[in-house]
C-alpha positions in Angstrom: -49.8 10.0 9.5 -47.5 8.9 12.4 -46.3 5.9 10.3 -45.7 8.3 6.8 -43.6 10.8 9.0 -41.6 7.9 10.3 -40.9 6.0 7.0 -40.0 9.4 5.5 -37.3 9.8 8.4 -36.3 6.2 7.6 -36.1 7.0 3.4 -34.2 10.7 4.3 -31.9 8.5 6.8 -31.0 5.9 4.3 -30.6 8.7 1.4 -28.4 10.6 3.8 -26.2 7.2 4.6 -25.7 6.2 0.5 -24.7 10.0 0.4 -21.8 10.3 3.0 -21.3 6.3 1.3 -19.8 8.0 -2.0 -17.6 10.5 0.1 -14.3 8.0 0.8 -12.1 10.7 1.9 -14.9 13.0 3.4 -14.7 16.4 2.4 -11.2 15.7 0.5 -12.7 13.3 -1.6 -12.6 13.7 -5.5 -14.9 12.5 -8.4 -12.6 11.2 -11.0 -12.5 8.3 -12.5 -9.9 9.1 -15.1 -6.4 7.6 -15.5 -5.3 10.6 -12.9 -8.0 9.7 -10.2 -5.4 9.1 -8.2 -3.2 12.1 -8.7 -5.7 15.0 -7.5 -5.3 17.4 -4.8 -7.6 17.2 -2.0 -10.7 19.0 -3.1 -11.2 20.9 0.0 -7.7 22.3 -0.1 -8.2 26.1 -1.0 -4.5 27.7 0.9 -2.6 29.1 -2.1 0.6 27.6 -1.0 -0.2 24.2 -0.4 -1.9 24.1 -3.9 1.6 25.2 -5.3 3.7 22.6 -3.0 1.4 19.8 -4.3 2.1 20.6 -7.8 5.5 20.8 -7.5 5.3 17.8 -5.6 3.9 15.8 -8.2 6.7 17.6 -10.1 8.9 15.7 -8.2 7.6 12.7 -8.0 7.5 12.3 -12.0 10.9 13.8 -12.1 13.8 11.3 -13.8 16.4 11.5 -11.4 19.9 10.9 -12.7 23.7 10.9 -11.9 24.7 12.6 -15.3 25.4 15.6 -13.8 23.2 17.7 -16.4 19.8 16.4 -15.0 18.2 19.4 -12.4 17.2 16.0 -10.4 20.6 14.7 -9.4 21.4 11.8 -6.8 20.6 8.2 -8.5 22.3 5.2 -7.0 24.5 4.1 -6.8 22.5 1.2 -6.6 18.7 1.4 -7.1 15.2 -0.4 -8.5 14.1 2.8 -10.3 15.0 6.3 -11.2 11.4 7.5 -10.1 8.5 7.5 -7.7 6.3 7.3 -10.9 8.1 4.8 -12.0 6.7 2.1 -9.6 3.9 4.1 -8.5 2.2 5.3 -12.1 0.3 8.5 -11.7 -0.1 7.4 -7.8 -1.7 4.2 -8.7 0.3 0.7 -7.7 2.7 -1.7 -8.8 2.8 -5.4 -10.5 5.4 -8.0 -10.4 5.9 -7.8 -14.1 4.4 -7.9 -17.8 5.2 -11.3 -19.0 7.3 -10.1 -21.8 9.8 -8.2 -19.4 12.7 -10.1 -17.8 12.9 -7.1 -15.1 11.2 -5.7 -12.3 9.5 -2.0 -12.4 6.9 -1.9 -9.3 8.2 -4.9 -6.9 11.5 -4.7 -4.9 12.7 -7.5 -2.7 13.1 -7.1 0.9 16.0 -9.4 2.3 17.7 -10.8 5.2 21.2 -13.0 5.2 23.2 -14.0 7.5 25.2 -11.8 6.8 23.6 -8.4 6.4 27.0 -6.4 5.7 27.3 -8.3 1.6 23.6 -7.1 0.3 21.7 -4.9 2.6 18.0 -5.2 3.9 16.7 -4.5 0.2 17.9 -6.2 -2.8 18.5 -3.1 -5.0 18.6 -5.1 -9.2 19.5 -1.5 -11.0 22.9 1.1 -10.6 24.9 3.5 -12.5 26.9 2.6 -14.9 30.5 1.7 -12.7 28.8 -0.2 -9.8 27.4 -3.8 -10.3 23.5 -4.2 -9.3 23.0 -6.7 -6.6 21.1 -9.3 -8.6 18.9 -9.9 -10.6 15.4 -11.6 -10.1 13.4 -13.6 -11.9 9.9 -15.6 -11.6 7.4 -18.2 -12.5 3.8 -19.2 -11.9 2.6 -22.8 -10.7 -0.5 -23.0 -11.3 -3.4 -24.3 -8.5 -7.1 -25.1 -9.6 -9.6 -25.6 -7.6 -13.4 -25.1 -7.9 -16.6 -24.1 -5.7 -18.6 -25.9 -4.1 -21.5 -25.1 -6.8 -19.1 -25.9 -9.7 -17.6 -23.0 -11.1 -14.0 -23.6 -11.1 -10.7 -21.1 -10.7 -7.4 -21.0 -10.9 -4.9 -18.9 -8.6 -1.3 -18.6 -9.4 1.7 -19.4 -6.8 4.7 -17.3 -7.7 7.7 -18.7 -7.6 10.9 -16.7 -7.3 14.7 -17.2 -7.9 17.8 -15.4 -8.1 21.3 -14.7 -9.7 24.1 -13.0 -11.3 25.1 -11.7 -7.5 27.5 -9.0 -7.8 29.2 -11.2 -4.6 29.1 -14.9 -3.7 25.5 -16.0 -3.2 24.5 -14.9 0.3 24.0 -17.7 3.0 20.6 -18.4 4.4 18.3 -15.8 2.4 14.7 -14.6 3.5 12.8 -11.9 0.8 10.2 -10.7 1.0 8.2 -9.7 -2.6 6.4 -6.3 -1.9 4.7 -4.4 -5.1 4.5 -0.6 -4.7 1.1 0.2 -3.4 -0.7 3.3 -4.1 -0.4 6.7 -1.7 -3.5 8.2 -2.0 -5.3 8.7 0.9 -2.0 8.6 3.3 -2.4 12.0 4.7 -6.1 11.2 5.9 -4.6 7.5 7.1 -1.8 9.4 9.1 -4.5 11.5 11.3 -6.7 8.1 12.8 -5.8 8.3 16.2 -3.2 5.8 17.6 -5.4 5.2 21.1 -8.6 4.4 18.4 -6.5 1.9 16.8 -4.9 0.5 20.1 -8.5 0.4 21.4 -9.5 -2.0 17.8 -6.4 -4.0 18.3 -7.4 -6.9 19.9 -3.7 -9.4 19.9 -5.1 -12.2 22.5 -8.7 -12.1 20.5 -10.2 -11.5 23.5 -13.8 -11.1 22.0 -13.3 -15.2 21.0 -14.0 -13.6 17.1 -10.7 -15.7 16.0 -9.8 -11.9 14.5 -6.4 -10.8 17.0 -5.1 -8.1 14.7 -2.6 -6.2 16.6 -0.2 -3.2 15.9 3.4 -2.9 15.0 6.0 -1.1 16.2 9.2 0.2 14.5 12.2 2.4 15.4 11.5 6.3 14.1 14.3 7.4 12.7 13.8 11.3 14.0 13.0 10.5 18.0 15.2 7.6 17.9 12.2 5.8 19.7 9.8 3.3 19.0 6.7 4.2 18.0 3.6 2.5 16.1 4.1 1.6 12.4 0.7 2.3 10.4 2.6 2.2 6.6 3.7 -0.3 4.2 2.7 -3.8 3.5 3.6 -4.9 7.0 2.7 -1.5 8.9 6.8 -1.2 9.1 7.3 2.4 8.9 5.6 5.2 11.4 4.6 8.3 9.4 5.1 9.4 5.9 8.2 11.7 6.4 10.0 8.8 7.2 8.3 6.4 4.3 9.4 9.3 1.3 13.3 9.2 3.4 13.5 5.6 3.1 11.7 5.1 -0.5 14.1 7.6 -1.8 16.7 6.2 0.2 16.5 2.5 -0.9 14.3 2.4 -3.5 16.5 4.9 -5.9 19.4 5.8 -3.9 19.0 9.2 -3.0 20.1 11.0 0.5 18.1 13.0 2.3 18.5 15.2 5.9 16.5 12.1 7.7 18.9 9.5 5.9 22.2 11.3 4.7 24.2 8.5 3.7 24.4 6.0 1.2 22.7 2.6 0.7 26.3 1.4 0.3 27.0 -1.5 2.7 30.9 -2.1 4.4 31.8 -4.6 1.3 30.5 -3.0 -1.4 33.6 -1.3 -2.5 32.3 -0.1 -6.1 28.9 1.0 -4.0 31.0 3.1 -1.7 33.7 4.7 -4.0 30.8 6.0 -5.8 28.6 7.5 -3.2 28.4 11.0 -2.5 27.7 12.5 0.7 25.7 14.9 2.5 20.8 15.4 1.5 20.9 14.9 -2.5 17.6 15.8 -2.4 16.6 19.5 -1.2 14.7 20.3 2.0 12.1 22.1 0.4 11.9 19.6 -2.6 11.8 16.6 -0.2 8.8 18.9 1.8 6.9 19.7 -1.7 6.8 15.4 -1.9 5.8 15.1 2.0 2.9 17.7 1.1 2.2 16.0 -2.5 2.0 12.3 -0.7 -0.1 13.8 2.3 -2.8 16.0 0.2 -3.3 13.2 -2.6 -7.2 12.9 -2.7 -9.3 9.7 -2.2 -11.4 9.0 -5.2 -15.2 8.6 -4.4 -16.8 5.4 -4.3 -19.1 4.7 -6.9 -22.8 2.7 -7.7 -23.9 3.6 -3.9 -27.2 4.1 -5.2 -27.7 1.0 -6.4 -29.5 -2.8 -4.8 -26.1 -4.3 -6.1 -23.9 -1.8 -3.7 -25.8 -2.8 -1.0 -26.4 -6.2 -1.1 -22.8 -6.7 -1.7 -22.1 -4.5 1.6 -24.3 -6.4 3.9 -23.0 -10.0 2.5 -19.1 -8.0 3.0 -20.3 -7.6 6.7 -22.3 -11.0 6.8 -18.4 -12.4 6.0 -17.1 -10.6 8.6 -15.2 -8.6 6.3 -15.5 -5.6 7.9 -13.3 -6.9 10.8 -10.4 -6.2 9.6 -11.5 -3.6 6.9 -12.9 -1.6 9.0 -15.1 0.6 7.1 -15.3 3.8 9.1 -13.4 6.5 10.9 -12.9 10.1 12.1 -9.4 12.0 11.6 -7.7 13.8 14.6 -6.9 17.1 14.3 -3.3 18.7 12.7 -3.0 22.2 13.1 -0.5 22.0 9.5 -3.4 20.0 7.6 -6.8 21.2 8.8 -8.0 20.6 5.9 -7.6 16.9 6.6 -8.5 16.9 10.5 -12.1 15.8 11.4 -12.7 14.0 8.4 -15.1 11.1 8.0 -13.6 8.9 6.1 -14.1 5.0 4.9 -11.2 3.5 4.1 -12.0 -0.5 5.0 -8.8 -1.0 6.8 -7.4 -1.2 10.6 -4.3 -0.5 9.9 -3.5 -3.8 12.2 -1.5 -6.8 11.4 -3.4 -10.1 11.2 -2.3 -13.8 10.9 -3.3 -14.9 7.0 -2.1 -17.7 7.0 0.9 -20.3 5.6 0.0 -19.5 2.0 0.6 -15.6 2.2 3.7 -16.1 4.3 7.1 -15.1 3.1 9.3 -15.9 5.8 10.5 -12.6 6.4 10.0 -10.8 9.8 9.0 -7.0 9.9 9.4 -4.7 13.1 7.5 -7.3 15.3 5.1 -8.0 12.4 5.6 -12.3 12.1 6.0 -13.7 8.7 2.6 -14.2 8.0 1.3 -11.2 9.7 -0.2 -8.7 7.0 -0.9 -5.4 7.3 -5.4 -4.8 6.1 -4.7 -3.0 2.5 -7.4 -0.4 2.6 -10.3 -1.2 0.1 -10.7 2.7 -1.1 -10.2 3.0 -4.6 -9.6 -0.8 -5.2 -12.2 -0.5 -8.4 -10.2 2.2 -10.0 -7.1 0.0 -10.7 -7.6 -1.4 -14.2 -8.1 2.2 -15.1 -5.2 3.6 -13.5 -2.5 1.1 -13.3 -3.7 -0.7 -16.4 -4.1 -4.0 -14.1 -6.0 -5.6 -11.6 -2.6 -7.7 -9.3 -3.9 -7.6 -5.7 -2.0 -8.6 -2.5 1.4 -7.8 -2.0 3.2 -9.3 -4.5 0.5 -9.0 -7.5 -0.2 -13.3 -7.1 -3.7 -12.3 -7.3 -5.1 -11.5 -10.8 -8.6 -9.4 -9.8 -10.4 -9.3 -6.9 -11.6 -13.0 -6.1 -8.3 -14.7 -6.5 -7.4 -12.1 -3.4 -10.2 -13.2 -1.7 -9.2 -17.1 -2.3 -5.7 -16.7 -1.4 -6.9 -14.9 2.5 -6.3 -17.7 4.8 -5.5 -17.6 8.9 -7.8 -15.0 10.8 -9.5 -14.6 7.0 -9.9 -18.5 6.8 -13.6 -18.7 8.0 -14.6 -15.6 6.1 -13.2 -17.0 2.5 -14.6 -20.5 3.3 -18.1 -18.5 3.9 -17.3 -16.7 0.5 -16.7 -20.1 -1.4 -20.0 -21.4 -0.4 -22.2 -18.4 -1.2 -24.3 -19.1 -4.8 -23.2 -17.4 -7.6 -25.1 -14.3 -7.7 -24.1 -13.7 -4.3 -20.6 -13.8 -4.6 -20.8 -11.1 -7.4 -22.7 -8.9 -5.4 -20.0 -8.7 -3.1 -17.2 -8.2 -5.9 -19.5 -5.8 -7.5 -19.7 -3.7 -4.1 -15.7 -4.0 -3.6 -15.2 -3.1 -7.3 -17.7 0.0 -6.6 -15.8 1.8 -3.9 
């Protein structure tokens, strides 16, 4: 009788575990699985107000903005990538590099560095109005690289190449760029309440545990305290909270002011730039709050297939790897007396929000805060099976290199180096149970 009670504990334990499994975002977390799964409103949000903000938010975020003076969404450029959020980040979803009809960019943007910053900025910005020249224009190429696994099955992974003309100004002198594809923004509200001293606690920079994992935090200059605090956002954890990410988004990305960043992505020697600009917030305070509260209440879709052998089979070979130590897979929100509905949330993202070392192959020569040039920020794993539907694709890693989840895997190298060698030489069926688990949350 003893041994029935205690495997019935066991089965109601286990049951409990696959339940909280399916719950990404804890009690925000939706079940869609839709084109718009990740463009809902947090599903425990019930405050009258915030349900209106969020819609008019999202509003915002689909709006067209312009320079035509006619458009109700006025401030584009002068020099921009696009004339919407949605533009690179589709219904919430993320970016690619490009279809390969398309000669432009829509959902990647170039960060740069010259040695002269004053001709072209920190981004390169290939799109303006009509009387200012864009910077330049971009364009790519795939080499291909096959390899094979150990038990035969072969691949193929493509290494992008990049290249640049038509400056508006003489070629700049001693260029760094960085490739970065718009990621998606759901979840950021939840990621913006895990506690700073949990993640200085996780960071381990001198890998003093001897795990060869030595992810360590960055920190960047916030704008509003003019201090430095910890960056937790964007592909190298470069900016510090999501006020700041919408301001400089809006700011580089399409050209438009705000209270946190009130003048122009002009630099000192763009003439054409600066006799265009205006001056003063293009984008209203309450507008630019109605897109903090849309990017902070977007919902977390729920993992999927938690029920099933595959799901867990894949999880335990993703913590076999080693995976889960940089995707971490669990944590508790703080509390914010302005979101409650987001504070004390258990939530799985697979993420530490740390920088790690991946390698020569990932680098891009481009230095971040105090994130290195082949430091990486982990990309949390929530949602990563939703893709195809959303964003019609499956481009991983930040510039889209990777077609689907395995080339991503391949191209991890550094701190990851041990784990994807591991991956390489697990049989077949074991490999696709650990895609089939990543695919599922």
């Amino acid at each position: 009788m003893r041994y029935l009670l205690l495997l019935l504990i066991v089965f109601i334990v286990s049951c409990t575990e696959n339940l909280h499994e399916a719950y990404s975002g804890g009690e925000t977390t939706v079940f869609d699985r839709s084109l718009n799964a990740f463009n809902k409103i947090a599903s425990n949000i019930k405050e009258q107000e915030k349900v209106l903000s969020f819609n008019r938010g999202n509003q915002i975020f689909k709006a067209l903005w312009s320079n035509d003076g006619i458009s109700p969404f006025q401030g584009l450029g002068p020099l921009h990538n696009s004339n919407s959020c949605n533009g690179c980040h589709f219904l919430g979803g993320r970016g690619r590099n490009r279809y390969e009809s398309e000669t432009i960019f829509h959902s990647l943007i170039f960060k740069i560095k010259t040695k002269d910053n004053s001709l072209y900025g920190l981004q390169l910005q290939d799109k303006s109005i009509p009387e200012v020249s864009p910077e330049a224009v971009a364009d790519l190429r795939f080499e291909e690289i096959k390899g094979s696994f150990p038990d035969g099955e072969t691949f193929s992974l493509r290494k992008p190449i990049y290249s640049f003309l038509r400056w508006a100004h003489k070629p700049p002198v001693d260029l760094d760029f960085s490739p970065r594809v718009a990621p998606v923004i759901y979840g950021m509200g939840l990621l913006s309440l895990i506690s700073e001293a949990e993640l200085q606690t996780i960071a381990d920079p001198e890998d003093k545990n001897k795990d060869g994992i030595s992810g360590r935090l960055n920190r960047v200059f916030h704008l509003k305290t003019k201090q430095v605090k910890i960056g937790r956002f964007g592909w190298k954890a470069n900016q510090p909270d999501i006020e700041q990410l919408i301001a400089l988004a809006l700011h580089e990305d399409m050209g438009i002011t705000s209270r946190l960043i009130p003048y122009q992505n002009c630099t000192e020697k763009q003439r054409d730039c600066k006799k265009a600009q205006s001056f003063g917030p293009e984008i209203d305070p309450n507008m630019f709050k109605d897109l903090l509260y849309y990017t902070m209440l977007v919902a977390v879709p729920a993992a999927r297939n938690v029920e099933r052998e595959e799901f867990k089979e894949g999880k335990h070979i993703f913590k076999q790897l080693s995976c889960d130590s940089c995707h971490k897979p669990k944590f508790t929100t703080i509390e914010d007396k302005d979101f409650p509905e987001l504070s004390k949330q258990k939530i799985r993202p697979y993420t530490d929000l740390l920088l790690h070392e991946m390698g020569d192959d990932l680098a891009d020569g481009y230095e971040d805060g105090e994130a290195k040039a082949k430091e990486w920020r982990t990309s949390p794993l929530w949602g990563i099976g939703l893709y195809l539907e959303v964003s019609q694709h499956s481009e991983l890693l930040h510039d889209g290199r990777a077609r689907g989840i395995q080339e991503a895997i391949l191209w991890h190298g550094g701190e990851a180096q041990k784990s994807k060698e591991t991956f390489m030489n697990l049989p077949k069926t074991e490999r696709e149970k650990l895609l089939y688990f990543l695919q599922s949350l």
